[in-house]
N, C-alpha and C positions, 0 to 999 in steps of 0.2 A: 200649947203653942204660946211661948211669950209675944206680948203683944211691943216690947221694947224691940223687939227685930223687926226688920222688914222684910217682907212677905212678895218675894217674886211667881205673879200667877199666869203659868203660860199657857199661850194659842196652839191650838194640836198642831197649827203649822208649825211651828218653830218644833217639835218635837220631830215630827216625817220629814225638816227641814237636816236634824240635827240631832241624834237619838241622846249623844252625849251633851248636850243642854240640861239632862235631870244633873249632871252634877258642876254645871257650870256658874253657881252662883255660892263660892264658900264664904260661911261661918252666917248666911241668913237659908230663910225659908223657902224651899218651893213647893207653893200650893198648885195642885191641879185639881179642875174640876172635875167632876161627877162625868158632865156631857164631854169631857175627852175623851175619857175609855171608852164613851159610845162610838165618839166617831172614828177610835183607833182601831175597834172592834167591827166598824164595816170597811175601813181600810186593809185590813191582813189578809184579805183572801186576794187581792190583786197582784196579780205577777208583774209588776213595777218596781221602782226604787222607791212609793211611797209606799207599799205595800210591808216590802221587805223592812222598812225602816219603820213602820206602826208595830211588825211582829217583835222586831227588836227590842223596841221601848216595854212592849209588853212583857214581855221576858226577864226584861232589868225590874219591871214594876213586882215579878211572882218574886223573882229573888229578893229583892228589897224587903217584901212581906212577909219573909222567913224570921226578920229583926222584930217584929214586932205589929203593929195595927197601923193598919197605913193612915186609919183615918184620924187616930191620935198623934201620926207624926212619927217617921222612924230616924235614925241617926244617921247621915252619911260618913262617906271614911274624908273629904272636904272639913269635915268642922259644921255643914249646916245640916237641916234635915228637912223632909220631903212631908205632902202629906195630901190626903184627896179628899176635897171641901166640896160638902153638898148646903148647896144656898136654899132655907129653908122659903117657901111659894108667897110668904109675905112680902120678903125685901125686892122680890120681882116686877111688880109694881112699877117702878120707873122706869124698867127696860122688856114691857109686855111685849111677847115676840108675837111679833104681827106676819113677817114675812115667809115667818118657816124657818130661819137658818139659825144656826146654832150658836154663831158670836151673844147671841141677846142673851143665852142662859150663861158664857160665860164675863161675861161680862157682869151680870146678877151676881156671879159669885165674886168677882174682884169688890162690886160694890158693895156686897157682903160682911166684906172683912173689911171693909173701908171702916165702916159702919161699927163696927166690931171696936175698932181702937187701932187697929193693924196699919203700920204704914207701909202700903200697896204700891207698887208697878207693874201694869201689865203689859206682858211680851210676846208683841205677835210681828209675823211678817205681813201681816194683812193692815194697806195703810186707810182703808176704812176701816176696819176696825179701829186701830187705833183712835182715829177722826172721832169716832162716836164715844170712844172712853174718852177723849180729850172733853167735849160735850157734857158728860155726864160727870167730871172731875173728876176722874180717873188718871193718875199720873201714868203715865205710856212711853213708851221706847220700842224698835225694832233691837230685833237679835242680832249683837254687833258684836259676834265672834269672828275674828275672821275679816272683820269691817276695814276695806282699804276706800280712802278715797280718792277720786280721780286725777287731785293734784300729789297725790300719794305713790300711787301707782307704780312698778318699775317697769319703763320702758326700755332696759337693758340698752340703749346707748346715750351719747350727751354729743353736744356740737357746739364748735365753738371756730371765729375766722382768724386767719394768720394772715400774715402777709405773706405774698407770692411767693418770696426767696427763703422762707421758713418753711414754707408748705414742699418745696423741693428737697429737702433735708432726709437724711437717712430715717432720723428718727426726732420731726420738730420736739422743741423745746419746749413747748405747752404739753406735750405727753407728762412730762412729769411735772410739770407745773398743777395736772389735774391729777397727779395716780394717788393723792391723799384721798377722793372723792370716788372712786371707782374701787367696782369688785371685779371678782374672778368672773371673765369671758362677757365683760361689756365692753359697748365699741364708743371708739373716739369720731367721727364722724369732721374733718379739719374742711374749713371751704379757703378759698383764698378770700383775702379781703375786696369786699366788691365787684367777684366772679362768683359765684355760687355754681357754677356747673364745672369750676377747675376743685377737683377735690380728692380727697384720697383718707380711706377708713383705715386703722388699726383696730386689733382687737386686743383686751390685757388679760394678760393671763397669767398675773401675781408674782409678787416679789419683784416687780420692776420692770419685766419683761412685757415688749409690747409684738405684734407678729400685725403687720402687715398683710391687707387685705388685698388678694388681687381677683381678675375674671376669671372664676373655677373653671376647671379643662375639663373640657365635655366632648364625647363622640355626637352627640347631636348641636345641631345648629338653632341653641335657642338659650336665652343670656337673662340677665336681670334687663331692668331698664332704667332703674334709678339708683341709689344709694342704699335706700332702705332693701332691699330686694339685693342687693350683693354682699349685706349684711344677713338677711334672711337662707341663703344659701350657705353661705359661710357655715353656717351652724347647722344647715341640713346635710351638708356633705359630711362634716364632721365625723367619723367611724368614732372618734373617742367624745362626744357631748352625745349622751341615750336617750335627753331628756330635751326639747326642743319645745319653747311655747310661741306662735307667733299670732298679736294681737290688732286687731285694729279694724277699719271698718270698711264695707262692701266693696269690693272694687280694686284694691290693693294687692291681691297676687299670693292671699295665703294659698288659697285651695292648690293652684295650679303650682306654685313652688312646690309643694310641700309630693302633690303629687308626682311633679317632676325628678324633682330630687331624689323619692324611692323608687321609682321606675329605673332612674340610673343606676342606683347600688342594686339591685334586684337582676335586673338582665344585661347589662355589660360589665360593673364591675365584679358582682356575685358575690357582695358582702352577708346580703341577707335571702334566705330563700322565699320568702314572697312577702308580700305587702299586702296587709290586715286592714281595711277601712270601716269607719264605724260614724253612724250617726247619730243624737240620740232623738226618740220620736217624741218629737215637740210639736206639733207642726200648726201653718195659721190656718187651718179649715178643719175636717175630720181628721178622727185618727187613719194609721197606717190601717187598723183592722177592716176599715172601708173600700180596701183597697179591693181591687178584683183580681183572682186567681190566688196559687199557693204564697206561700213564704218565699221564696226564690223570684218568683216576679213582684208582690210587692214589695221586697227591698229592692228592684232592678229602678220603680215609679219611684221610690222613695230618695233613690241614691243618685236620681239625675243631677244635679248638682255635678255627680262627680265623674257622669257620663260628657257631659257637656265643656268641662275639663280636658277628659280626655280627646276627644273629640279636636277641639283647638291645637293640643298637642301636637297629633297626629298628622293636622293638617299643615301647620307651621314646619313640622321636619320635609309632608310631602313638597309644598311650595320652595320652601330653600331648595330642594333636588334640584325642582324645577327651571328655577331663575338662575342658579347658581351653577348649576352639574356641581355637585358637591362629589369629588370623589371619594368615597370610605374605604379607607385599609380593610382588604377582606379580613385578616385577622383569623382570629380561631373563632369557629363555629357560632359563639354566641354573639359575637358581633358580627359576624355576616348576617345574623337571623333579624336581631333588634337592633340591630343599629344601621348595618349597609340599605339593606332591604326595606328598613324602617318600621314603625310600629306595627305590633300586630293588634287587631281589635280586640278592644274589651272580656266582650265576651269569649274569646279565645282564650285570653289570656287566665280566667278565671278556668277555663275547660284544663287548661295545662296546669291547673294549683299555682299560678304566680301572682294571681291576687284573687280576695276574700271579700264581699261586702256582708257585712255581718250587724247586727241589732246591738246594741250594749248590753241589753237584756241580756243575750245570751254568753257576756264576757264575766261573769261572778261567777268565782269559781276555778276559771281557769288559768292554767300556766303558758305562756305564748314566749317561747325561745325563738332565737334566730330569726326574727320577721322586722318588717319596718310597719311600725304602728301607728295608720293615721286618722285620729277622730277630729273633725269634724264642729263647726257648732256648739262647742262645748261650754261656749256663755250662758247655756240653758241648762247645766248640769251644776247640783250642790257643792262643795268640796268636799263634803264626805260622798259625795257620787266619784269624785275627779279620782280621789284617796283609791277606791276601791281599785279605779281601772286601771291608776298606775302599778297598784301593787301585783297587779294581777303580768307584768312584764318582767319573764326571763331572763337567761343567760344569751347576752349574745344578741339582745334586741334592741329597738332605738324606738321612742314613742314622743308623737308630733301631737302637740292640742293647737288646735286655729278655733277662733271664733272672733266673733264683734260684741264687744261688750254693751254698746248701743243702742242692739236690738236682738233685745233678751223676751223670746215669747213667754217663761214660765212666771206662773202667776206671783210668785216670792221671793223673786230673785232679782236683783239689781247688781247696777255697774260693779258694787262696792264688796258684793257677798258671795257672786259669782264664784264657780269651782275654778275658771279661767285664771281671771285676776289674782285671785287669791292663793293658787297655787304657782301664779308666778314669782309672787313678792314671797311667797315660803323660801322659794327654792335658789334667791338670789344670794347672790355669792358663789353658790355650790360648783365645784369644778366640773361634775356632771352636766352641768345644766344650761342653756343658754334660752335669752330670750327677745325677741325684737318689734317693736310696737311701729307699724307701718301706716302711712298717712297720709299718701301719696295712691291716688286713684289711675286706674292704670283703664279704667275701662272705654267706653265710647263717651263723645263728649257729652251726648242726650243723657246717659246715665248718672256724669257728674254733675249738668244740670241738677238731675231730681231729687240726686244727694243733700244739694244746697237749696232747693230752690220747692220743695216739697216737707 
């Protein structure tokens, strides 16, 4: 190993984070220690995405070892090469592991090579760790593939005020004033000067063309309630955008959009034959496995989120009946069932195959045509998790990610690394794709309180 390179030595996290980080560091070295393959080695037997992603790297590591001695260092097709460093029990001494966990042996190896002449960076997701190599003068960074920050971000719309008599206009003036600065399928958001509640959205959709945004026509009686949220439909109605990301925090009307929205293509207009929901099990107490009874009731505990959605829904079309007499065109069949007559329960609706609640776990692997795909929380998923689940959507499908970047439970993941975030800012531009970052709290005023105020 020349000691003129620099020697990137990773945390098993960034590896279960990231299987392709062995070849994300061209024309220098990545060292792994000794104790990763241990901890990779009790990670493969777990039917999770750390599990599945420890077998991975294990796999790339047997291949690799076909080149040559891993421990001598083998050549990547990058330009750098790889190689697995055992820190012999003397130089451990400054990092004697007292607590049991296994940063302290690697870390002895990055000091190691420190030691050695090597000029070392260690990469971990773990910002104690880090903390403690910083301590021991260990130069340190997080795994910043992928790295957006928050002033980075695309919140797929912009805003900006006119004046009154410009905001009236077929198509104001400042549309093209901005379309140097705008992609495909981001919204203009125009307020009048010194009204903010007289306002009106375009959406652009390239080579100059702008489309006006108006109230989507719906057989139920239930609407957006702000800007963002008429922007957030726009793009769930969509039959031609498959790819829909809507971002933002607690309170704001992804879930219930999102679920809204496929409900309506599903039983009135009949675009998609049913609606797929998924969560991933993240969660802030025990796992799902704690739960009581089979797989079918603990995902029924698991998905209340989106029982309590519906719930709202249901009761919002019964109430308008009520106060309103709302008459509904009988129509053909399926609008007399869901739409006149009004929702049917949940659990019906699952009994008839028009919707799914399902684990992610159980989404690798498969092919999903024709459905409307809604995950859920997916701030808590890697982008190589996000990769997976989008690839995993058909011909003829449409797939929704909501989450809060915010309030991210998993232990490795932040605003910046998120599968959310990061595969919004991938996917911008794409004609496919649309995305809306909502920031307006829709819920009881106690709630917004605790948003702020907690």
């Amino acid at each position: 190993m020349q000691k003129s390179k620099k020697v990137y030595v990773l945390d098993t996290n960034v590896l279960v984070h990231d299987p392709l980080s062995l070849y994300g560091f061209a024309d220098d070295i990545v060292g792994l220690p000794i104790i990763v393959l241990e901890e990779l080695d009790r990670f493969k037997t777990e039917n999770s995405d750390r599990g599945r992603n420890a077998r991975d790297v294990i796999r790339r590591l047997d291949q690799l070892r076909e080149r040559g001695s891993l421990s001598a260092g083998v050549l990547l097709d990058n330009g750098g090469s790889l190689r697995i460093v055992y820190a012999p029990d003397v130089v451990k001494e400054p990092v004697k592991k007292t607590s049991g966990f296994s940063d302290d042996a690697i870390l002895a190896t990055a000091l190691y090579l420190q030691k050695e002449g090597y000029d070392v960076s260690f990469i971990s997701k773990d910002i104690n760790a880090r903390v403690k190599a910083d301590v021991l003068g260990i130069h340190t960074q997080d795994y910043l593939k992928g790295h957006v920050t928050p002033e980075e971000f695309y919140k797929g719309w912009v805003k900006a005020s006119v004046p009154a008599i410009e905001l009236k206009q077929a198509e104001p003036g400042v549309l093209f004033d901005l379309q140097a600065d705008l992609v495909t399928n981001q919204f203009v958001w125009l307020t009048s000067t010194g009204n903010e509640f007289n306002y009106r959205i375009f959406r652009y959709l390239g080579n100059g063309r702008f489309k006006p945004v108006g109230d989507p026509s719906q057989d139920w009686p239930l609407q957006q309630r702000n800007p963002e949220q008429l922007m957030a439909l726009d793009l769930l109605l969509d039959k031609d955008i498959p790819f829909v990301c809507l971002i933002g925090p607690a309170g704001t009307g992804k879930t219930f959009l999102s679920l809204l929205a496929g409900l309506h293509q599903v039983l009135i207009e009949d675009i998609y034959e049913k609606i797929l929901v998924a969560r991933p099990v993240v969660p802030l107490g025990p796992d799902i496995g704690y739960l009581p009874g089979d797989i079918q009731e603990k995902l029924h505990s698991w998905m209340k989120p989106i029982f309590d959605n519906m719930e709202f829904i249901s009761h919002a079309m019964a109430r308008s009946r009520h106060l309103s007499n709302v008459a509904y065109e009988a129509g053909r069949k399926r609008k007399k069932r869901y739409g006149g007559s009004g929702l049917l329960p949940l659990d019906q609706l699952i009994r008839e195959n028009k919707l799914s609640l399902e684990a992610i776990t159980y989404m690798r692997g498969r092919s999903i045509p024709y459905q409307y795909v809604f995950i859920d929380e997916v701030q808590n998923l890697s982008p190589h998790e996000v990769k997976t689940i989008i690839t995993r959507i058909g011909e003829g499908s449409k797939i929704v990610l909501s989450g809060d970047p915010y309030q991210i439970d998993s232990p490795y993941l932040d605003f910046s690394s998120n599968g959310l975030v990061v595969a919004s800012n991938s996917f911008k531009g794409q004609s496919l794709f649309g995305s809306v970052y909502l920031d307006i709290s829709e819920r009881s005023e106690l709630s917004r309180l605790a948003g702020e105020l907690l």
